[in-house]
Structures are given as C-alpha cells and as structure tokens.
C-alpha positions as a Markdown table, in Angstrom:
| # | Residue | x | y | z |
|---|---|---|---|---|
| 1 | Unk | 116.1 | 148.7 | 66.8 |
| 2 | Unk | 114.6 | 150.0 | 70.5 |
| 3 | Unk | 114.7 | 153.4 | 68.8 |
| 4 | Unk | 112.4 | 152.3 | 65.8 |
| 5 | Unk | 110.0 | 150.0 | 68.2 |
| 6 | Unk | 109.9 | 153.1 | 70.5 |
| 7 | Unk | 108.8 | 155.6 | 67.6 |
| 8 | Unk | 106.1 | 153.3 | 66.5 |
| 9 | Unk | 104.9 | 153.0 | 69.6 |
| 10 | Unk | 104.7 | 156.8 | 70.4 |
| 11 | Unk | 103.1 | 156.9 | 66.5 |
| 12 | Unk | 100.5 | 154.5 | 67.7 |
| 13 | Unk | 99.8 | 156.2 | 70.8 |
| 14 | Unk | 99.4 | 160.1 | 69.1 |
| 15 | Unk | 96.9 | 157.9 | 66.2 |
| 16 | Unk | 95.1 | 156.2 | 69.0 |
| 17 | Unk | 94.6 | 160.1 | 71.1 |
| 18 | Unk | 94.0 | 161.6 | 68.0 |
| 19 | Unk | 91.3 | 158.9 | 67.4 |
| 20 | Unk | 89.4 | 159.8 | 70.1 |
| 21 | Unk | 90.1 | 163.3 | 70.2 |
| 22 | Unk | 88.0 | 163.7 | 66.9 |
| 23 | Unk | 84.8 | 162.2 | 68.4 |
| 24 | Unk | 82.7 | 164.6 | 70.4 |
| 25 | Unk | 79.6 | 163.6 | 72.1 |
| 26 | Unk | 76.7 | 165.9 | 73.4 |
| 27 | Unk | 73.1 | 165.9 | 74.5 |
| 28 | Unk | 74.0 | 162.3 | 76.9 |
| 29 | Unk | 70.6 | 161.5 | 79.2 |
| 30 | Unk | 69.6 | 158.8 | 80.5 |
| 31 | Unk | 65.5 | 158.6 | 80.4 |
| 32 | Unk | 64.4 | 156.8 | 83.9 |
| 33 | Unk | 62.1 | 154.7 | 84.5 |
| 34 | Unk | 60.2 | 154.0 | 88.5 |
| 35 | Unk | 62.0 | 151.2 | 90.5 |
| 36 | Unk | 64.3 | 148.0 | 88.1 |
| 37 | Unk | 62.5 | 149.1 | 84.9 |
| 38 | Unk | 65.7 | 149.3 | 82.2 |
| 39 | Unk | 67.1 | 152.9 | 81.6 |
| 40 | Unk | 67.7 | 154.2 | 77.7 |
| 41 | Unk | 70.6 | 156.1 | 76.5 |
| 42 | Unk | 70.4 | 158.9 | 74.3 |
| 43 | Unk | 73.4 | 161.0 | 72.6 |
| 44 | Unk | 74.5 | 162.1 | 69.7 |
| 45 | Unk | 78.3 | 161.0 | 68.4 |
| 46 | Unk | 79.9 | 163.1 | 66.3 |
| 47 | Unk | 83.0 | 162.0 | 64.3 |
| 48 | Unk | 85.2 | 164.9 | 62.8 |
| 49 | Unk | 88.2 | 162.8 | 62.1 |
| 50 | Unk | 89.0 | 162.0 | 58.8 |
| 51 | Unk | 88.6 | 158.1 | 59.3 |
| 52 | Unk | 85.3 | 156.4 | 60.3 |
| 53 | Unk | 84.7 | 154.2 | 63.9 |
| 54 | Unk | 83.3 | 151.4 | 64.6 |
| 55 | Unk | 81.0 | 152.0 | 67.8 |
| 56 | Unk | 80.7 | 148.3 | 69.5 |
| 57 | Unk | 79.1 | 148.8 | 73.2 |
| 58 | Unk | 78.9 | 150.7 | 75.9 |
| 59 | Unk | 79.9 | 150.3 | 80.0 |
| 60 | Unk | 78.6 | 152.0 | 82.9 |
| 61 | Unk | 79.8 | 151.2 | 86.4 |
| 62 | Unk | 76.1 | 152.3 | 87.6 |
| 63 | Unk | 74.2 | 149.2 | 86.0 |
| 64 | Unk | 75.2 | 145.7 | 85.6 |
| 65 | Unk | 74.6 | 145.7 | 81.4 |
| 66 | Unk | 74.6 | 147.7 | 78.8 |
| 67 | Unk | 73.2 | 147.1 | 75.7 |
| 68 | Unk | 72.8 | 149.0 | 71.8 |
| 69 | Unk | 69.6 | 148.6 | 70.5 |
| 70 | Unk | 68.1 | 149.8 | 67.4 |
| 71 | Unk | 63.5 | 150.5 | 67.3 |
| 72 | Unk | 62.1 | 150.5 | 64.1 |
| 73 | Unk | 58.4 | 150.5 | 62.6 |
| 74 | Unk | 57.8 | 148.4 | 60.1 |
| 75 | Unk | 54.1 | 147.7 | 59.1 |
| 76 | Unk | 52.8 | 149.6 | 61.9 |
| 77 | Unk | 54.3 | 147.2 | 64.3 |
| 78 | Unk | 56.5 | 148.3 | 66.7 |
| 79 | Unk | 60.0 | 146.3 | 67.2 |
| 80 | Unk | 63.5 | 146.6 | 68.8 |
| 81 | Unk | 66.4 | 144.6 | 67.5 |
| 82 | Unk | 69.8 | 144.3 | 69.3 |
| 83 | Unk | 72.8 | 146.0 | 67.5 |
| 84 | Unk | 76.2 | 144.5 | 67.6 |
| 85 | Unk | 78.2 | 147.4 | 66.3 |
| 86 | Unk | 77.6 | 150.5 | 64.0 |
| 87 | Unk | 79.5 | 152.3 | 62.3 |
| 88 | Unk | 80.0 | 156.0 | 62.4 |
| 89 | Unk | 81.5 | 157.8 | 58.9 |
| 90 | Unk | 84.6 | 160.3 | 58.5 |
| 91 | Unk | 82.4 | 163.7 | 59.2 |
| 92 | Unk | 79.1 | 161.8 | 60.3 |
| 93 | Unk | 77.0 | 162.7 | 63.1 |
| 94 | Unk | 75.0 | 159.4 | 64.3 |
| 95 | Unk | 71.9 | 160.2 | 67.3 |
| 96 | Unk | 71.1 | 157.9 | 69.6 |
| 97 | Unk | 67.1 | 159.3 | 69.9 |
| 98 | Unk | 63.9 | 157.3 | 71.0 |
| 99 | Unk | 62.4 | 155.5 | 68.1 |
| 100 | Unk | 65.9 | 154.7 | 66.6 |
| 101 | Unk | 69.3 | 153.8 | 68.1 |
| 102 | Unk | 69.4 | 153.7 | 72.2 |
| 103 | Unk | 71.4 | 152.0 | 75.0 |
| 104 | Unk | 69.6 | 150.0 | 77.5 |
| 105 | Unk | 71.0 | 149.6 | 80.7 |
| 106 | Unk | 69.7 | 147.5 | 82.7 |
| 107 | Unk | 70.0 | 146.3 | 86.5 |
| 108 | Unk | 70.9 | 149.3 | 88.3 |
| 109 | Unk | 73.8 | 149.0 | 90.8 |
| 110 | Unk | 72.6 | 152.0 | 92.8 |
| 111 | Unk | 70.1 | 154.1 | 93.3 |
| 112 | Unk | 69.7 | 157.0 | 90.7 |
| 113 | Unk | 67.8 | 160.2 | 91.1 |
| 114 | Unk | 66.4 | 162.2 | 88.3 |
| 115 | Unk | 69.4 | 164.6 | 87.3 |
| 116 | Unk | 72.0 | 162.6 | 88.8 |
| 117 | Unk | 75.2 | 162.3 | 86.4 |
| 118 | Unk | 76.0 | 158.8 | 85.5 |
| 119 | Unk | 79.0 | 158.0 | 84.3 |
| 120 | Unk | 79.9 | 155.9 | 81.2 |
| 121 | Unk | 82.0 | 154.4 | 78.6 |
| 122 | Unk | 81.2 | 154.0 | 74.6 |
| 123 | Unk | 83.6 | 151.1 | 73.3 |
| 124 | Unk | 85.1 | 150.9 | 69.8 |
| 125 | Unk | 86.3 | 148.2 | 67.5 |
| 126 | Unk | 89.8 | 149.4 | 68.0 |
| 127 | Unk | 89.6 | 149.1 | 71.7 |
| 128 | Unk | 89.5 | 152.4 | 72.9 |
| 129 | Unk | 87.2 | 153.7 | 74.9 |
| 130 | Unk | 85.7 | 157.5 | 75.6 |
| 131 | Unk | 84.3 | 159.0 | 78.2 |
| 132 | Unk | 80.6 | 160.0 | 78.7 |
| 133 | Unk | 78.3 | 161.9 | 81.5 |
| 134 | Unk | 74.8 | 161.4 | 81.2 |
| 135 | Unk | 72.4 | 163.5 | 83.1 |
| 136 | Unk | 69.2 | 161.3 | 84.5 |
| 137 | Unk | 66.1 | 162.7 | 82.9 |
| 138 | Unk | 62.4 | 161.5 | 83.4 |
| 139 | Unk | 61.2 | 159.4 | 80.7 |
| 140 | Unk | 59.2 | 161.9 | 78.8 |
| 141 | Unk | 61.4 | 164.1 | 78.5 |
| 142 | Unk | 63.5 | 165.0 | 75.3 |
C-alpha cells in the first residue's frame, strides 16, 4: 500500500512539473509610472502542453497587490473591468498588452528604477505557481 501511495505521489509530482514546464512566458515589463501611481504588467503566456490552465492571479514581493484586469472599448468609452481568472487553451498563446489584459500592481514596497528586474509569480487554479522577471520600462514604451 506505501508503495502504491508513493507512486501516485511521484505521478502527481512529474504531472504537476510537467504542467508548468509547458508554459513559457516572454516579453514580461512592467510600464512605470512617477511616484505611488499603480504599475501594469505586460507578457505574453504561452501554453504548449496538451491541457489548458486556468491563470487566477499574480504575486510580486515588490508591491503590496496585484491585480488582472481586462480594458475594453465599447461605444467609444473607455473601461477596465477586474478579471478573476482566464483561461489559457492547449497550444494558445494569451498577451497581456495595453488596451486588453494587464496586471496592476499597486503600492510599491520599494523603490523601483526604470530597468530594474522585478520579480514575480502568476498563480493557477491548480495551485501552482511560475516564475516571472519583468524588466521596469517607462510608460510609453512597448
């Protein structure tokens, strides 16, 4: 019986690696803004696993909050609605760009320079979490 609960759990363990092994993230900034003014994340998540994820949150250790938000135009009226979770496909890229999906982090926990590396986490609905460095970028920038 230890042997079978030992061989699931190494089973679990190589699903759970493989899980995150098949997500691959690139193009990570954080656009600055002067002094408290919230900071947005931008990325793109790639999934080339052959099940989809469920991407819930984010953490960074450099600001008190972080938050997924999604901007939309509708009617020529500019709006940003708060996003619990989304999901990302089997073989789906999903961008996190200005004018659609973003973080916002918000109350900065130190002081950040333009092309400091700020480290962070994206959370998924399955608990796991992967590893991201963003690179501090002024706000215009792309």
């Amino acid at each position: 019986m230890r042997r079978l609960v030992r061989l699931a759990c190494t089973l679990l363990l190589a699903a759970s690696t493989t899980a995150m092994a098949d997500l691959q993230v690139s193009e990570a900034k954080l656009r600055m803004l002067p002094g408290d003014l919230p900071a947005a994340g931008y990325f793109t998540l790639t999934n080339t696993g052959s099940q989809s994820v469920v991407l819930t949150g984010a953490q960074s250790p450099a600001f008190a909050q972080v938050m997924m938000h999604r901007s939309s135009l509708e009617k020529g009226m500019a709006s940003m609605q708060h996003v619990a979770q989304v999901e990302v496909p089997a073989g789906a890229t999903l961008t996190f760009a200005s004018g659609g999906y973003h973080l916002m982090l918000l109350q900065r926990q130190r002081e950040l320079a333009l092309g400091d590396r700020v480290e962070a986490s994206l959370l998924f609905a399955d608990g796991q979490s992967l590893p991201v460095t963003f690179t501090a970028v002024p706000p215009g920038a792309d």
